[in-house]
C-alpha positions in Angstrom: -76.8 -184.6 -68.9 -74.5 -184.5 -71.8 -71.6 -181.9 -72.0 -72.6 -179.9 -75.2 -69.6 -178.4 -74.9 -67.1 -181.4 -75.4 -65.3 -181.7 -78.6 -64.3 -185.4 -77.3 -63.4 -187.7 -80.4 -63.7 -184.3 -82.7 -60.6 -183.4 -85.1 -59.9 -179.6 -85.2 -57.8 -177.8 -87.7 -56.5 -174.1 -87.0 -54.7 -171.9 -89.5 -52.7 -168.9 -87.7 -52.6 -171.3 -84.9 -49.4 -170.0 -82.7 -50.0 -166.4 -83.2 -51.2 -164.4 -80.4 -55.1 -164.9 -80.5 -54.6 -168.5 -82.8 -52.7 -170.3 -79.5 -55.2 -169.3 -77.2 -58.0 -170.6 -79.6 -55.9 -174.3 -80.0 -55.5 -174.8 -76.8 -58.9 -174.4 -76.1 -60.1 -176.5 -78.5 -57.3 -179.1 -76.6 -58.6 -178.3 -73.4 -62.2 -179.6 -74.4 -61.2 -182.7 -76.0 -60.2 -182.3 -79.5 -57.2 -183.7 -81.5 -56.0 -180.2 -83.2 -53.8 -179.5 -85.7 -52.4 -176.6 -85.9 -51.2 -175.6 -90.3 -48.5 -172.9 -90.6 -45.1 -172.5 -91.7 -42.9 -172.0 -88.7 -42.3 -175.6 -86.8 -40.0 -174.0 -85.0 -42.9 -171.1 -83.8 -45.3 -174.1 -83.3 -42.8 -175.9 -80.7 -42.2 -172.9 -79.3 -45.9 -172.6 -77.8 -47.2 -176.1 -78.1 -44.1 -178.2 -77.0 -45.7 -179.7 -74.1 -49.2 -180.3 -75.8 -49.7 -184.2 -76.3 -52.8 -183.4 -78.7 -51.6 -180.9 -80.8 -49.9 -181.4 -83.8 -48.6 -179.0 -86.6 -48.5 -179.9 -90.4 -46.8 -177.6 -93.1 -48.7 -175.2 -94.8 -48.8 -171.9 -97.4 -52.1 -170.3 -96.7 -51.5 -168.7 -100.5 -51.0 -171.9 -101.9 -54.2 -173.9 -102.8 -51.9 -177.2 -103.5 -50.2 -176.6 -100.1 -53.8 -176.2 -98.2 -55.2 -179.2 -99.7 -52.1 -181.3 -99.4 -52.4 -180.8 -95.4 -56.0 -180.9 -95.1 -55.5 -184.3 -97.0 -53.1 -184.8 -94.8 -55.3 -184.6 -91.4 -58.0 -186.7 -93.2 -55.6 -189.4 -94.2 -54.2 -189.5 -90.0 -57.2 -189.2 -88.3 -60.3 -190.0 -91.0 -61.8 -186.9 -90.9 -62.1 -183.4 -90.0 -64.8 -182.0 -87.6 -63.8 -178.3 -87.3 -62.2 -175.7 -89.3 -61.1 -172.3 -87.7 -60.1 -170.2 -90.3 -57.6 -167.8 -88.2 -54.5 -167.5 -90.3 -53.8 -164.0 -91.6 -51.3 -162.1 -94.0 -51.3 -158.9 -94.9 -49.6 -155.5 -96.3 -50.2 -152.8 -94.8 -49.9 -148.6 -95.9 -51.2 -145.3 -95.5 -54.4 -144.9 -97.0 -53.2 -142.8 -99.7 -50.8 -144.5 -100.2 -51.3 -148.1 -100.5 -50.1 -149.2 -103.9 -51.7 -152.2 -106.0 -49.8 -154.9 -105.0 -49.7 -153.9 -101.1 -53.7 -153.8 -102.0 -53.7 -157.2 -103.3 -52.0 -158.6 -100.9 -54.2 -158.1 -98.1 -57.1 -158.5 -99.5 -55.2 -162.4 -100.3 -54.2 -163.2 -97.0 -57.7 -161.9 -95.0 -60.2 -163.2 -97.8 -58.8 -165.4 -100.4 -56.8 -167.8 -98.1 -60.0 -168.2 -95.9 -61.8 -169.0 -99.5 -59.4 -171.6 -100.4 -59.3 -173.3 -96.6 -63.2 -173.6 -96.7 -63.3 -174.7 -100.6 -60.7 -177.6 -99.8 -62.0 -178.8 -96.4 -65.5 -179.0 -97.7 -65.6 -182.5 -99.7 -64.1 -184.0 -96.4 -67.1 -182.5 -94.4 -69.9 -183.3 -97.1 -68.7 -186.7 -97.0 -69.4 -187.2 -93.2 -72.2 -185.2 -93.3 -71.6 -182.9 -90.3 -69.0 -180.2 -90.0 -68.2 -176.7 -88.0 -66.7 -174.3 -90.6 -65.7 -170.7 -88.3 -64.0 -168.0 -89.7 -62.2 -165.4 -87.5 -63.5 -161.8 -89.1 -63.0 -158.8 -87.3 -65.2 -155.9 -85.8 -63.2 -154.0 -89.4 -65.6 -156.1 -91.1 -68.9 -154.0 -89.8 -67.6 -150.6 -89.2 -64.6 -148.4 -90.2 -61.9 -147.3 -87.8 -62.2 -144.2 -85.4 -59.1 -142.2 -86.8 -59.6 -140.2 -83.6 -58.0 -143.6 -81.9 -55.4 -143.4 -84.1 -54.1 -139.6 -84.3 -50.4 -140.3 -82.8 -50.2 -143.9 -83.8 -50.9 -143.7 -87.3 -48.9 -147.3 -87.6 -50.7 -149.1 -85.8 -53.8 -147.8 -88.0 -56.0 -150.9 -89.8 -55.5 -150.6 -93.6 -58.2 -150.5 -95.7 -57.9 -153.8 -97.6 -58.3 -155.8 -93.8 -61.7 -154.3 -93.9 -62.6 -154.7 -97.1 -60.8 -158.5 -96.7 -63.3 -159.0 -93.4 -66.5 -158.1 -94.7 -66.1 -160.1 -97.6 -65.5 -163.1 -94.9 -69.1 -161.8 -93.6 -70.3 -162.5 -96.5 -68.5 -165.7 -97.3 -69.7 -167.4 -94.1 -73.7 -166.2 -95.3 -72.9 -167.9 -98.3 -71.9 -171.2 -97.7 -74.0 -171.4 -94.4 -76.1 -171.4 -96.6 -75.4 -173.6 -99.5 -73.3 -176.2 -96.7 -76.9 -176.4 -94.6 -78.3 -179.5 -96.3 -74.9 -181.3 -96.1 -75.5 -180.2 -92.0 -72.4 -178.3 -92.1 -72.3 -175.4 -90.4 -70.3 -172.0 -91.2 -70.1 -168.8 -88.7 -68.2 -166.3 -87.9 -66.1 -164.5 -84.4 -65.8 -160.8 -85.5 -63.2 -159.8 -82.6 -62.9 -156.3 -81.1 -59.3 -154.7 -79.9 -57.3 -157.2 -78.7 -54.3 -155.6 -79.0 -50.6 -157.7 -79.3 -48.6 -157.9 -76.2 -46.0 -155.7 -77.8 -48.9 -153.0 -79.1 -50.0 -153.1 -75.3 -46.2 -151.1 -74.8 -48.3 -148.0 -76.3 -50.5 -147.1 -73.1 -51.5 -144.3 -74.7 -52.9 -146.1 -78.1 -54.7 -148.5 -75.3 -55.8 -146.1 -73.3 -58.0 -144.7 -76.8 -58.8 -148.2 -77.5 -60.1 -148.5 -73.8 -62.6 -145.3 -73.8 -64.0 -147.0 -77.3 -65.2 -149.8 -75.4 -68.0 -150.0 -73.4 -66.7 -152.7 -71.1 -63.7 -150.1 -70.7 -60.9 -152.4 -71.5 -59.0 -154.4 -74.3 -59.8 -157.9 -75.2 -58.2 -160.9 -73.8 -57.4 -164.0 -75.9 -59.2 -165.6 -73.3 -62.7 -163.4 -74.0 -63.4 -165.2 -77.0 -62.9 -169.0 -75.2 -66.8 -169.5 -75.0 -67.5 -168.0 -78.7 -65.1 -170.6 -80.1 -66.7 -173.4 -78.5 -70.1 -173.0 -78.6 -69.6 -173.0 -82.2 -67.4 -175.4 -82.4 -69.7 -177.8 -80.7 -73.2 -179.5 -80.9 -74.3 -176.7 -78.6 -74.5 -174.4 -81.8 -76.1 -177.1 -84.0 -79.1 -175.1 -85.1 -76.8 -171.6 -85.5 -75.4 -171.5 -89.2 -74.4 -168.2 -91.1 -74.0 -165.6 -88.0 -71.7 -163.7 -86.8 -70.5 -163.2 -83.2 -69.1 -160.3 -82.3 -66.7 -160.0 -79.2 -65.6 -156.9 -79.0 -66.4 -155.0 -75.7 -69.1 -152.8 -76.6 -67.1 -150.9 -79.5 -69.8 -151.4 -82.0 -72.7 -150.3 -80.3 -71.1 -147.0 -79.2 
């Protein structure tokens, strides 16, 4: 029976691609057969995780520069011939007490979680429409459906999610509905991961700030970068052929409580 899992002879790009959940997400795309390329800034961050990774590449790129985003996307194209998969994961962001937050720190996030993922999609899809087949997954956030418990965060105010990463994550919602569903008759697909808490390593220090996230889940624990393995590639492969515009949301239980 064939593996609809396999991303064998697939080309995968990644933004955000050697950050904590981003490396997880490349290397499973690696381990099931694709060629990925990883866009960022830091080569020297990229060698750091993917040194010994024969199929994973990096090219330079400014998520906040539309000329930069299109000049590696072009890039990809021009190595391999086309791209199969995007996963919008790449994230930058200003964060600030709610009363606080002044225009620009507003602006900013709201850039770097919604506008980058904007420009990413609007430059890879002439690429996809002219193969006629493409996956297209944004990385959201559970943000994007529901507002923080502030109860979680009494204590640990800085670790709180400022209000433009919502905002920023359900306008990705939306963004995926959208071109789900004007990309369907090119048979592109475009979905979405909303992920739960899946707290840094270094945030993971705080036992007390994990031990609130923990009694928010129903599963009782945090996320692993490892929990969203089988998201990623069932929509990243022909197993999710006929699923366009959803969301998946891997987040323990926390939105249901």
């Amino acid at each position: 029976m064939e593996n609809l899992f396999s991303l064998k002879g697939k080309t995968a790009i990644i933004t955000g691609g050697y950050g904590y959940l981003g490396q997880d997400m490349a290397k499973t795309l690696d381990n099931f057969g694709a060629k990925v390329y990883v866009l960022g800034k830091s080569k020297e961050k990229f060698d750091g995780v993917f040194k010994s990774f024969d199929n994973v590449s990096f090219v330079e790129m400014d998520l906040s520069d539309s000329v930069s985003i299109k000049t590696a996307i072009q890039n990809v194209v021009d190595t391999e011939g086309a791209v199969d998969i995007l996963v919008n994961n790449g994230y930058y962001g200003a964060a600030n007490n709610p009363t606080e937050m002044t225009n620009n720190e507003w602006e900013v996030g709201i850039d770097g979680g919604l506008n980058s993922v904007f420009r990413c999609i609007l430059e890879v899809i002439p690429h996809m429409i002219n193969k006629e087949s493409g996956k297209i997954i944004n990385i959201a956030s559970m943000y994007g459906l529901t507002v923080p418990d502030f109860d979680v965060y009494k204590g640990f105010e800085d670790f709180l999610n400022p209000p433009n990463y919502g905002v920023a994550k359900s306008g990705v919602l939306h963004m995926t509905k959208y071109y789900a569903s004007y990309l369907g008759k090119f048979g592109i697909t475009v979905n979405a991961i909303s992920p739960g808490a899946f707290p840094s390593k270094l945030v993971q220090k705080k036992k007390g700030f994990i031990d609130n996230l923990v009694d928010n889940t129903a599963l009782k624990r945090i996320g692993d970068p490892k929990d969203l393995r089988g998201t990623l590639i069932l929509l990243a492969s022909s197993a999710s052929d006929y699923i366009t515009g959803q969301n998946m949301v891997v987040d323990g239980g926390w939105t249901i409580k």
